[in-house]
C-alpha positions, 0 to 999 in steps of 0.5 A, a space after each residue: 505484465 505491469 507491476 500494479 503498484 508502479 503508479 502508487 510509487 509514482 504517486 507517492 514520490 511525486 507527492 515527496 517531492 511537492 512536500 520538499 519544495 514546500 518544506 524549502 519554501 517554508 524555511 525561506 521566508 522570502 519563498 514562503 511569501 511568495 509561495 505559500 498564498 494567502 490561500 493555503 494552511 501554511 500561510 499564517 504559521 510561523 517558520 517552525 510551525 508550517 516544517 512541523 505541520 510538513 512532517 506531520 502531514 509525511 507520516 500521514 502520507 506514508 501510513 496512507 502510502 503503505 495502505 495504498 500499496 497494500 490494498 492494490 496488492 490485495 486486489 491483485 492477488 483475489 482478481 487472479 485466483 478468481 479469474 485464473 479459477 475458469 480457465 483451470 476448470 474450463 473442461 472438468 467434469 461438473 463436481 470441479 465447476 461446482 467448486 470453483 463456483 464455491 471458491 469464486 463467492 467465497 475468496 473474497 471473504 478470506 483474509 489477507 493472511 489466507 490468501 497470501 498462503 495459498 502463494 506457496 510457491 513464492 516461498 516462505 520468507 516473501 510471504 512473512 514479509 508481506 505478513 508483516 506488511 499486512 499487520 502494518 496496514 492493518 494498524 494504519 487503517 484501524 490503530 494509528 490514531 490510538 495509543 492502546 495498540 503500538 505500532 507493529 514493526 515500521 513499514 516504510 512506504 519503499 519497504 511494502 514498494 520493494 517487498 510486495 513487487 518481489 512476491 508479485 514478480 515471484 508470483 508471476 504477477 509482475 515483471 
């Protein structure tokens, strides 16, 4: 089974490499007014504006890649426990049926922490990493911008790549 993030990585490298060209063109005005058109924002900053407005726009990109990831990852895991729930019970008896029919309306209530324990098989330390991860994306989503609630351990976007495909691929969800 593919690893579902695989196109998020594939995204967001894509995405590293237009912003390096970018950046280079930036630096080089004879580049920059090639090609930085009239039509981009870039065009009427001065050298040291357009490199800090490129790094500005990478830690969005790399907040918004971790979310990405994180949020795929999430999916992956509440799409199998609800769909691996009808085959387990497919010949219980009517008790059995009636829970899964609890568990179904209910998992997609549960957090992102509760869900990830019930993965107890892979194993303590993947899943504190991916705690971590969770916490990560948690403030990208809802704390970046203030400055009353700091930053929980950086996240880089190939940490999440890297941890969450370990526990997918423990889980048996990736190869």
């Amino acid at each position: 089974m593919a690893n579902p993030l695989d196109p998020i990585w594939a995204w967001y490298q894509l995405t590293l490499d237009c912003m390096r060209v970018t950046q280079r063109a930036a630096r080089d005005p004879t580049l920059s007014t090639a090609f930085l058109s009239k039509h981009t924002n870039l065009f009427p900053l001065d050298p040291g504006a357009k490199l800090s407005a490129i790094d500005d726009a990478k830690e969005t990109l790399d907040r918004l890649a971790v979310l990405d990831l994180a949020t795929v990852f999430e999916r992956t895991l509440r799409t199998h426990l609800t769909s691996s729930l009808p085959v387990m019970i497919s010949d219980g008896p009517p008790f059995l049926h009636s829970l899964r029919d609890r568990v179904e309306s209910r998992a997609e209530r549960w957090t992102f922490d509760e869900l990830v324990e019930l993965y107890g098989s892979v194993g303590g330390g993947p899943r504190g990493l991916v705690k971590d991860i969770i916490k990560f994306r948690d403030w990208a989503a809802h704390g970046w911008h203030t400055t009353a609630k700091p930053a929980p351990s950086n996240i880089t976007p190939r940490d999440a790549y890297e941890r969450l495909t370990d526990f997918l691929i423990a889980a048996r969800l990736a190869t």
